[in-house]
C-alpha positions as CSV (number, residue, x, y, z in Angstrom):
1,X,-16.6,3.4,15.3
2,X,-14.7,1.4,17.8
3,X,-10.7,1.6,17.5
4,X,-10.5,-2.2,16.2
5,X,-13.3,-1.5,13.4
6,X,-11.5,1.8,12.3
7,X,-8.7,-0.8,11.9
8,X,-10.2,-3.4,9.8
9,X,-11.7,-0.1,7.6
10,X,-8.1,1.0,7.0
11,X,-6.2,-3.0,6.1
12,X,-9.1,-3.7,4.0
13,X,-8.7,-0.2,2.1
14,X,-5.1,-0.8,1.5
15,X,-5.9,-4.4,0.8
16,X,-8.2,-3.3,-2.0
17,X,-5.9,-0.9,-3.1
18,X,-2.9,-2.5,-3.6
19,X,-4.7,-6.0,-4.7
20,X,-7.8,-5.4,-6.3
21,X,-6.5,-7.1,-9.7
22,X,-5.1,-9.7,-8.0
23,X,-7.2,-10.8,-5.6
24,X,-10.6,-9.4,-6.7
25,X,-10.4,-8.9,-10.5
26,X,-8.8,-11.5,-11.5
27,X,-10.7,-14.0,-8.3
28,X,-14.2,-14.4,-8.1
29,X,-13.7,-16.5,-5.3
30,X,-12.2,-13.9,-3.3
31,X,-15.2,-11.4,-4.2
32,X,-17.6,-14.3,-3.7
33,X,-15.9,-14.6,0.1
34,X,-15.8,-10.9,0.8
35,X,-19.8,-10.5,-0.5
36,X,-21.1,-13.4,2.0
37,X,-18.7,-12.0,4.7
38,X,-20.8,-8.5,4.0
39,X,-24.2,-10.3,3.7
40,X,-24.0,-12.3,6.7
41,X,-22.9,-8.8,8.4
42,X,-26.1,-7.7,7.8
43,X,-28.2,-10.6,8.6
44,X,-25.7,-10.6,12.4
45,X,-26.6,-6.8,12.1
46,X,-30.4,-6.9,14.2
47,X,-28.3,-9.0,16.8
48,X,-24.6,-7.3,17.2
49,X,-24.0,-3.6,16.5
50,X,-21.3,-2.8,13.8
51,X,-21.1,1.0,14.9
52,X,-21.2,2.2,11.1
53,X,-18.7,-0.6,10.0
54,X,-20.8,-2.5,7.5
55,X,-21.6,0.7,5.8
56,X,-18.1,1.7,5.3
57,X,-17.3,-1.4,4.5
58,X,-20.1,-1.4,1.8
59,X,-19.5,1.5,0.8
60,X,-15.7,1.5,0.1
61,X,-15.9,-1.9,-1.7
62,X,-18.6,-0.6,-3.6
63,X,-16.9,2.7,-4.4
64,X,-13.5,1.1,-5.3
65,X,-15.4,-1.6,-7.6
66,X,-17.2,1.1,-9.6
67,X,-13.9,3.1,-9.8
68,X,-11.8,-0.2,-10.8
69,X,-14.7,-0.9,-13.9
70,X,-14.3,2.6,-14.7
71,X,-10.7,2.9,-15.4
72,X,-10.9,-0.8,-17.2
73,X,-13.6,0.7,-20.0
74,X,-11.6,3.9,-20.3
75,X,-8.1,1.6,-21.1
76,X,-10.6,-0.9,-23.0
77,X,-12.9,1.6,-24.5
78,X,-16.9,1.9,-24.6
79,X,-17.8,-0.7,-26.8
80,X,-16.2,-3.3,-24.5
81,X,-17.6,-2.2,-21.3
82,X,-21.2,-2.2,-23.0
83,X,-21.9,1.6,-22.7
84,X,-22.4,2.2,-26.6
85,X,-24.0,-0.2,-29.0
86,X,-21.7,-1.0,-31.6
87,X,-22.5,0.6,-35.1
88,X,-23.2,-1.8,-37.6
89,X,-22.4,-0.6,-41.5
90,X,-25.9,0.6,-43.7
């Protein structure tokens, strides 16, 4: 990966980090942004090379989204987050 591209890798980590709820939580217009940003990387991706940064980029908003709805149903619990039916009385 080329210098500049490790760079963007590392802001956009922090970025997500520090302002996931914030921006992307709590934003869907933020998330909608970053998505199309990734998708059009990938259509640009038979005519530039990205030198393994849409994976990582994939791949760490992908990892920190899952991790983010993760910790949100274990502070919500199950039944919120859809992982358990709720149990209706006999």
């Amino acid at each position: 990966m080329k210098p500049i591209q490790l760079n963007i890798v590392k802001k956009f980590a922090t970025w997500t980090k520090l302002y996931w709820k914030e921006d992307f939580a709590n934003d869907e217009n933020v998330a909608q942004v970053l998505q199309e940003w990734i998708k059009q990387m990938q259509i640009d991706l038979k005519q530039y090379s990205w030198n393994g940064l849409l994976d990582t980029l994939q791949n760490k908003y992908n990892s920190y989204k899952k991790t983010r709805k993760q910790t949100a149903c274990s502070r919500e619990g199950l039944l919120s987050c859809g992982n358990l039916k709720e149990i209706q009385p006999s």
